[in-house]
C-alpha positions as CSV (number, residue, x, y, z in Angstrom):
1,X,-13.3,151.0,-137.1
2,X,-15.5,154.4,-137.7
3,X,-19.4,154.2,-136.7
4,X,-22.5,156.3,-137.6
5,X,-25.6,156.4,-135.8
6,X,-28.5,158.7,-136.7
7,X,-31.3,159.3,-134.0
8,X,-34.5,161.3,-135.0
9,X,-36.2,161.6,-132.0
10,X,-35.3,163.2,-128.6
11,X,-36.1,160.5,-126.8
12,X,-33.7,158.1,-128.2
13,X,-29.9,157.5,-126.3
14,X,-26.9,156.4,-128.0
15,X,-25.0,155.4,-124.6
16,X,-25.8,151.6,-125.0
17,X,-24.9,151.3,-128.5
18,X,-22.0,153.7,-128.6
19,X,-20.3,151.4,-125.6
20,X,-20.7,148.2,-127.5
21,X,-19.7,149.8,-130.8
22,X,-16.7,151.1,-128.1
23,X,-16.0,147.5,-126.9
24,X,-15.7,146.0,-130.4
25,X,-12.9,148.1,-131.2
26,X,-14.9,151.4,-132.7
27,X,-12.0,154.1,-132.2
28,X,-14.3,157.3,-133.7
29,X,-17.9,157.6,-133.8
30,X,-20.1,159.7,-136.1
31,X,-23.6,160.8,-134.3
32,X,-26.5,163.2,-135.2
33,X,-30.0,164.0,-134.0
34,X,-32.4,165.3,-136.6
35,X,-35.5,163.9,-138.2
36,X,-35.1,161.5,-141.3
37,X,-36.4,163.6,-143.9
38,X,-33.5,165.7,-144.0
39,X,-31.0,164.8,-147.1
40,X,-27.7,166.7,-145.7
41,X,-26.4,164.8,-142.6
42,X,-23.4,166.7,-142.2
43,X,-21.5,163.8,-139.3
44,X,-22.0,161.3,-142.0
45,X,-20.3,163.0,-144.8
46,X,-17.6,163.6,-142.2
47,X,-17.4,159.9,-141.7
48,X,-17.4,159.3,-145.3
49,X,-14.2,161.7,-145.8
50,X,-11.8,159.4,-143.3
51,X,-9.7,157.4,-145.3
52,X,-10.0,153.4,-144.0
53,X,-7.1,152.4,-142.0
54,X,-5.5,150.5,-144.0
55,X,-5.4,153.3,-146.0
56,X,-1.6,154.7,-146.5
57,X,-2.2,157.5,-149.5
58,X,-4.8,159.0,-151.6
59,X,-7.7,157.0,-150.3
60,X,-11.2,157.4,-149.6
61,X,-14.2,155.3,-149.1
């Protein structure tokens, strides 16, 4: 299981929902920081080019 999270503020932490995400079985996380206007979010493209695990050729989301 892959997770993104997007934060656009400073003053908001990831450590509480990245350890549940963690504890349900989330094996790579996908994070940024940057305000919400912006249309290129380079993690989540990243994210979006992992194949799903079930995946065993030429696969994508």
């Amino acid at each position: 299981m892959l997770f993104y999270a997007h934060l656009s503020t400073t003053n908001q932490d990831l450590d509480a929902q990245t350890d549940a995400l963690t504890a349900a079985g989330a094996e790579r996380s996908f994070s940024e920081r940057m305000s919400g206007a912006m249309a290129e979010r380079p993690e989540l493209d990243k994210m979006l080019d992992q194949p799903p695990a079930h995946c065993k050729e030429n696969c994508r989301l």
